[in-house]
TINULO-872606 format. One record per residue: residue in three letters; x, y, z of N, C-alpha, C in turn. Coordinates in Angstrom, 3 decimals, decimal comma. Each point is the difference from the previous one (the first is absolute). Layout:
BEGIN
   code        n.x        n.y        n.z       ca.x       ca.y       ca.z        c.x        c.y        c.z
    ALA          X          Y          Z          X          Y          Z          X          Y          Z
...
//
This chain:
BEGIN
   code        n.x        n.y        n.z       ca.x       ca.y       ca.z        c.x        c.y        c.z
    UNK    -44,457     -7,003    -69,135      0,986      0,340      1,001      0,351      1,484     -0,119
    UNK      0,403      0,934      1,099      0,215      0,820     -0,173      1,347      0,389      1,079
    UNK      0,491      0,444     -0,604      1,343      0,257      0,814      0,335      0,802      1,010
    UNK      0,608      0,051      1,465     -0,385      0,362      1,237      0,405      1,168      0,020
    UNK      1,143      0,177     -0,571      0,334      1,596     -0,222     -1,186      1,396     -0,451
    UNK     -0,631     -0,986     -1,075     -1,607      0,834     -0,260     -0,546      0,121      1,006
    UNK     -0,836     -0,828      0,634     -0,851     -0,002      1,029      0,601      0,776      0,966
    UNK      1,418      0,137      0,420      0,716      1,080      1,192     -0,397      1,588     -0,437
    UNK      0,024     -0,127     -1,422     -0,109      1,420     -0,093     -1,216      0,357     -0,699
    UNK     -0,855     -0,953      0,227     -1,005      0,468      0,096     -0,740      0,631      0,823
    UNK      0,044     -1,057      1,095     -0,214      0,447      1,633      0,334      1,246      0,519
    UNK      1,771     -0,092     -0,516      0,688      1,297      0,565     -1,222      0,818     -0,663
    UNK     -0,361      0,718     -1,042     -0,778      0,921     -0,695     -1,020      0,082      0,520
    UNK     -1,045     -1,032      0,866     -1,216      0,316      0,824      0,648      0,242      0,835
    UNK      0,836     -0,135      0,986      0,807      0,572      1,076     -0,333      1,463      0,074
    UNK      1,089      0,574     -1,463      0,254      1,346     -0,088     -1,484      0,444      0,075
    UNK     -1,032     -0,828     -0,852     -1,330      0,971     -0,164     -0,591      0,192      1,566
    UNK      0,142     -0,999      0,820     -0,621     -0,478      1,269      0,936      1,222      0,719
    UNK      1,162      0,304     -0,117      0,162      0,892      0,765     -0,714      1,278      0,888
    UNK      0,005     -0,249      1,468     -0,351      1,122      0,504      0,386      1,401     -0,437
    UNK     -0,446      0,719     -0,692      1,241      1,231     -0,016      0,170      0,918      0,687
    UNK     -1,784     -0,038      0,890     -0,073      1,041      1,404      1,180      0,110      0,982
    UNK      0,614     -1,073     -0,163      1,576     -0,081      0,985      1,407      1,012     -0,734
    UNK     -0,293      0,375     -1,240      0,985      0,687     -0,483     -0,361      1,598      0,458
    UNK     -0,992      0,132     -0,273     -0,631      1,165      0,389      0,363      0,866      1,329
    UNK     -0,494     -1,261      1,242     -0,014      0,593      1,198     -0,794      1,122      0,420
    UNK     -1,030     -0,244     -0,545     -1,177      1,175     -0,073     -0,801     -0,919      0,953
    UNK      0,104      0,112      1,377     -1,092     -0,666      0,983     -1,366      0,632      0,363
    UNK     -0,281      1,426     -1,096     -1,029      1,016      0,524     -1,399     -0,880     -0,010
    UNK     -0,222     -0,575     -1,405     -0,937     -0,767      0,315     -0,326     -1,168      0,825
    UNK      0,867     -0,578      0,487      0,076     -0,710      0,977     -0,391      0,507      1,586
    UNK      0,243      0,875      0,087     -0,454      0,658      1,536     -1,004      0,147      0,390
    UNK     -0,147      0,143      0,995     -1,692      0,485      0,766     -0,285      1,807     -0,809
    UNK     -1,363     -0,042      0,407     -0,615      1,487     -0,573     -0,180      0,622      1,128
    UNK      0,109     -0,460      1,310     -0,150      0,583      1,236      1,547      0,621     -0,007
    UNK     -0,033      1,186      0,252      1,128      0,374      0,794      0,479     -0,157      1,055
    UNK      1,510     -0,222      0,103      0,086      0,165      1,246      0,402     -1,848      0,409
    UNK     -0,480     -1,186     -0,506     -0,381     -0,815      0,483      1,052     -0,725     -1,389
    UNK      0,696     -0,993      0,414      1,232     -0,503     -0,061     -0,607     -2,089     -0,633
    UNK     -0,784      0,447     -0,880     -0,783     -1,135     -0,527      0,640     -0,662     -1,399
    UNK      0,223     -1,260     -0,483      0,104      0,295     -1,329     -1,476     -0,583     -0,728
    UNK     -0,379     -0,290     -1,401     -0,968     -0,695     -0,257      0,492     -0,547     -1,295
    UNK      0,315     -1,436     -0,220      0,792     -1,095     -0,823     -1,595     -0,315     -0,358
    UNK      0,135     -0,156     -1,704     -1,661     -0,022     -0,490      0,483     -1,329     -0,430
    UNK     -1,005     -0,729     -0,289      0,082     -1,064     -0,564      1,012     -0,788     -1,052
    UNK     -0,276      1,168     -1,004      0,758      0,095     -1,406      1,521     -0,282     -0,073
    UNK      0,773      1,098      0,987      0,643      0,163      0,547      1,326     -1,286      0,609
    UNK     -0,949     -0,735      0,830      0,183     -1,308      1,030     -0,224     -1,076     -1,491
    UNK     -0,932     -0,257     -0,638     -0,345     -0,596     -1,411      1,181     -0,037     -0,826
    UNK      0,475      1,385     -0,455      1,300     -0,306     -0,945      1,074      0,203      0,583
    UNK      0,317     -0,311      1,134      1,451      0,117      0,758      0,261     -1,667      0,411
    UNK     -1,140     -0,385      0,294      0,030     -1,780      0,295     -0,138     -0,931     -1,417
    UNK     -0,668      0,708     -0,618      0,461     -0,390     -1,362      0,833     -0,352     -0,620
    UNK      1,163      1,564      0,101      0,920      0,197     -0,558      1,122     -1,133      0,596
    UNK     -0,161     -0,394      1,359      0,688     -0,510      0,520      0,192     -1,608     -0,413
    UNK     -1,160     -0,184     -0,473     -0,054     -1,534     -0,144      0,452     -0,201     -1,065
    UNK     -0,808      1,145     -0,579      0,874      0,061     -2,285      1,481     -0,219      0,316
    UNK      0,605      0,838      1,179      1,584      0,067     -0,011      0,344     -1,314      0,002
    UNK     -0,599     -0,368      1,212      0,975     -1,652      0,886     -0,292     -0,929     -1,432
    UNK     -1,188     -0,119     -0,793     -0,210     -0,811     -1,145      0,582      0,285     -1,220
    UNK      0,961      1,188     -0,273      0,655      0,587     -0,753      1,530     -0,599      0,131
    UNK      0,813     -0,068      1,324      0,580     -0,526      0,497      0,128     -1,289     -0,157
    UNK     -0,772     -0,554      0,089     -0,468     -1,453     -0,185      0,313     -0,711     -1,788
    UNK     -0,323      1,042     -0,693      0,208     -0,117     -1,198      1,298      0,026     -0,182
    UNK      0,434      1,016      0,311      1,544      0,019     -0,069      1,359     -1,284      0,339
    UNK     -0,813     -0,426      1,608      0,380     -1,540     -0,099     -0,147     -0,586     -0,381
    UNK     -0,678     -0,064     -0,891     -0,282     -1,346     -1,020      0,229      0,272     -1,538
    UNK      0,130      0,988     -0,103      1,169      0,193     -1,480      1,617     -0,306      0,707
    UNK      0,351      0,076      0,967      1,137     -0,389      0,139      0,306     -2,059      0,173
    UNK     -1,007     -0,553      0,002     -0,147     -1,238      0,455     -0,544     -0,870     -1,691
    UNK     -0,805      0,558     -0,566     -0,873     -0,181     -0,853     -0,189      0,544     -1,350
    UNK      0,396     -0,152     -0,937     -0,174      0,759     -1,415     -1,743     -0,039     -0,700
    UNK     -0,860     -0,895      0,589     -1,660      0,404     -0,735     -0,739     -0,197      0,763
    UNK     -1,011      0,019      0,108     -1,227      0,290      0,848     -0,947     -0,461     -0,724
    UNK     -1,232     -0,962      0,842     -1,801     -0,237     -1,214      0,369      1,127      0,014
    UNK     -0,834      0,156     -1,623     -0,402      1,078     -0,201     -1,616     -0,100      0,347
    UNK     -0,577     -0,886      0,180     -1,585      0,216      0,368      0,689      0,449      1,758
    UNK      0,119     -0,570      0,328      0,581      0,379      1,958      0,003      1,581     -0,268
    UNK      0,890      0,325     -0,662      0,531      1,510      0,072     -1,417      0,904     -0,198
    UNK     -0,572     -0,735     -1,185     -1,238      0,821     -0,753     -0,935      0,119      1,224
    UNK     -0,303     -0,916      0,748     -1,236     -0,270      1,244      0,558      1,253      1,057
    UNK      1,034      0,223     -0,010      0,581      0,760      1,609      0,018      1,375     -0,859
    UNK      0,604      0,052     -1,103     -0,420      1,367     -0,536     -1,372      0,691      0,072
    UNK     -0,514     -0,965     -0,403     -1,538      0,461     -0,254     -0,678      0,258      0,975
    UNK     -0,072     -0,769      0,983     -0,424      0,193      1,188      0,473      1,307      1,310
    UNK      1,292      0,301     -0,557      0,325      0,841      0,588      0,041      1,512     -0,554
    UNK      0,134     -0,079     -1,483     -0,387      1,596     -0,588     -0,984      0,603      0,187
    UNK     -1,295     -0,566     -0,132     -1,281      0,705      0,900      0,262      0,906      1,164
    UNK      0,270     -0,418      1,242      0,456      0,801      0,858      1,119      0,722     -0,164
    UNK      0,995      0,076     -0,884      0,655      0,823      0,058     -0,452      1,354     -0,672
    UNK     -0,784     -0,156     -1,090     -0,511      1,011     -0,734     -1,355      0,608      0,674
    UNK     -1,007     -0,467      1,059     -0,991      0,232      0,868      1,003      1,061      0,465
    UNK      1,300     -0,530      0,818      0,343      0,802      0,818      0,515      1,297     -0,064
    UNK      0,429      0,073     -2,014      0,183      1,214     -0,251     -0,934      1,072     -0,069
    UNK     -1,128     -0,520     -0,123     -0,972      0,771     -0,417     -1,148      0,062      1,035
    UNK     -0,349      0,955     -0,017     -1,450     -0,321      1,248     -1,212      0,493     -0,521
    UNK     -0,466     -1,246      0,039     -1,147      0,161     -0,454     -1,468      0,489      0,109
    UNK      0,455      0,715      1,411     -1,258      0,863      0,872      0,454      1,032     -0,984
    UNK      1,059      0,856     -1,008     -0,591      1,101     -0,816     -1,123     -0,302     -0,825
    UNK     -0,081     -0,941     -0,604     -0,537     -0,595     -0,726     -1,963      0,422      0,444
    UNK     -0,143     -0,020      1,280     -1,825      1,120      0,593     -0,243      0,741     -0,117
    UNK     -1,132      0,187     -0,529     -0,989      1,291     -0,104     -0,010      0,466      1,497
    UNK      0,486      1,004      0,506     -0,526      0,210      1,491     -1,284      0,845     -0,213
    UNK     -0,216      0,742     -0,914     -0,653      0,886     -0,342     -1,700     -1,249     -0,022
    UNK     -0,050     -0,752      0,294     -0,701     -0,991     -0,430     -1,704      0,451      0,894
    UNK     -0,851     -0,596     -0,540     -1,072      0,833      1,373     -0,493     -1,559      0,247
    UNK      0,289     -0,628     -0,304     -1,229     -1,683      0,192      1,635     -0,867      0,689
    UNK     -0,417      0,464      1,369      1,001     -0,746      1,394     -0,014     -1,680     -0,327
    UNK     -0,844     -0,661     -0,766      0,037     -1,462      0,429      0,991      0,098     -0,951
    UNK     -0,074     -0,076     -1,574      1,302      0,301     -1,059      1,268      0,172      0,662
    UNK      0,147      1,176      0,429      1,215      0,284      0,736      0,796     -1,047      0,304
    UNK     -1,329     -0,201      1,641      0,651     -1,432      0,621      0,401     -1,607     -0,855
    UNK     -0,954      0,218     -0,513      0,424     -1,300     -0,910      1,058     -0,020     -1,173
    UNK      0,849      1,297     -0,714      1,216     -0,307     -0,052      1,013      0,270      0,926
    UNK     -0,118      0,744      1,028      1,031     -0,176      0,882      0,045     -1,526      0,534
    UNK     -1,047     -0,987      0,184      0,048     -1,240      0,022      0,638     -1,186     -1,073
    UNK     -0,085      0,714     -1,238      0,564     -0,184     -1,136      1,201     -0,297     -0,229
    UNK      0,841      1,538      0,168      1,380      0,506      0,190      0,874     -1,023      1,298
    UNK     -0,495     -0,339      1,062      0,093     -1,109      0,945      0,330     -0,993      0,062
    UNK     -1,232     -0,659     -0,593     -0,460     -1,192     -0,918      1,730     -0,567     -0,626
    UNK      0,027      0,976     -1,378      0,953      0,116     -0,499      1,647      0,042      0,333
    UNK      0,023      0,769      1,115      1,152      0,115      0,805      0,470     -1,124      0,840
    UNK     -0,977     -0,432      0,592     -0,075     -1,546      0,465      0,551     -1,300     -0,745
    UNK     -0,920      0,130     -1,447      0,460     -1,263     -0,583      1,393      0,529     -0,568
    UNK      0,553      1,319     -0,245      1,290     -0,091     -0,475      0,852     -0,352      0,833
    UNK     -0,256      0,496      1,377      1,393     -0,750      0,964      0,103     -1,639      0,176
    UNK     -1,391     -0,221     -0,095      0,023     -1,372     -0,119      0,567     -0,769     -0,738
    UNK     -0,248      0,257     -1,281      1,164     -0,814     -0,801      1,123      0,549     -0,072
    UNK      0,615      1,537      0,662      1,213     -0,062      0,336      0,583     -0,990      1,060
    UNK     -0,186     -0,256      0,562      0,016     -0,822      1,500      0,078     -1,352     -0,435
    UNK     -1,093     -0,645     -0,821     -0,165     -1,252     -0,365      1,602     -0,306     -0,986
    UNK     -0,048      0,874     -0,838      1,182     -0,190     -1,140      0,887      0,118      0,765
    UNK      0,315      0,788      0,924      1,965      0,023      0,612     -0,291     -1,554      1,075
    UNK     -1,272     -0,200      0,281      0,473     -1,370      0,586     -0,100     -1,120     -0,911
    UNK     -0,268     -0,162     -1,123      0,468     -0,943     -1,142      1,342      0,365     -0,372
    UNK     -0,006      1,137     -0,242      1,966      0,039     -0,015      0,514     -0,771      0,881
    UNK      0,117      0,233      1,600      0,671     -0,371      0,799     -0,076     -1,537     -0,050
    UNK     -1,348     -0,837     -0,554      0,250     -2,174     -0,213      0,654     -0,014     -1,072
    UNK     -0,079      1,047     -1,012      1,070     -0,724     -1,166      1,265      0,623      0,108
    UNK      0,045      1,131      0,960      1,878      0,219      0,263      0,704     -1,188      0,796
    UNK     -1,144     -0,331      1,289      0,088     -1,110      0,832      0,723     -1,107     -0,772
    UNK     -0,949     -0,439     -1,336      0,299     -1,498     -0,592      1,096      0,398     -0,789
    UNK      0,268      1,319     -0,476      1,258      0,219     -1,193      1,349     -0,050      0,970
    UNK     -0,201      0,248      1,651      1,436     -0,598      0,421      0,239     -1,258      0,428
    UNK     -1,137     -0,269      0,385     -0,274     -1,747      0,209      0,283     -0,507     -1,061
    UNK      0,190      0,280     -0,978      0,336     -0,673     -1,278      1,433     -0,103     -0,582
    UNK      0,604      1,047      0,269      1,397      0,713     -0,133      0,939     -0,664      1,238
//
């Protein structure tokens, strides 16, 4: 068993890491068009990736919070499965892993095949982000159905 107050602030702490911080900034330069003149923005992937992220970490952060107020322990295997499943993507998202290429590279199929890689990878991490916050949501389901 592990106690809900932990698990809140745990979350809270991928929260903070998940944070966008480009919003503190307010530096939209990279965001803009390269054309002058022309009133474009360009929202990259990454971007849209850890802002919807962040969002879901929140509402499931939240979530925690209600249920330390309802609840004093938690499985601890439950907790362990949604953790796990969800730290992958949070730590993908800190890091990007396209530095990680040789651009300098001269043999194009290589290339392509870790940028397929890096993908690959990016893929299965949201995936079990996605999968784990919806196993949260049947056993938050059954922990008020229960209460």
């Amino acid at each position: 068993m592990i106690r809900t107050k932990t698990a809140f602030f745990i979350f809270l702490i991928l929260c903070i890491i998940l944070f966008p911080y480009w919003i503190i900034y307010l530096q939209f330069d990279y965001l803009s068009s390269i054309v002058p003149g022309w009133n474009t923005t360009i929202i990259t992937g990454q971007i849209i990736s850890n802002t919807s992220k962040f969002l879901i970490l929140t509402v499931i952060t939240i979530y925690y919070w209600k249920l330390s107020s309802n609840t004093n322990q938690l499985n601890f295997k439950k907790f362990l499965v949604h953790f796990l499943m969800t730290i992958p993507a949070v730590f993908i998202e800190r890091i990007s892993l396209y530095e990680l290429l040789n651009f300098n590279s001269l043999n194009a199929n290589s290339f392509v095949n870790w940028i397929q890689i890096i993908f690959f990878i990016n893929i299965c991490c949201n995936i079990l982000f996605i999968i784990g916050q919806i196993l949260f949501g049947i056993y938050y389901v059954k922990l008020k159905n229960k209460s």
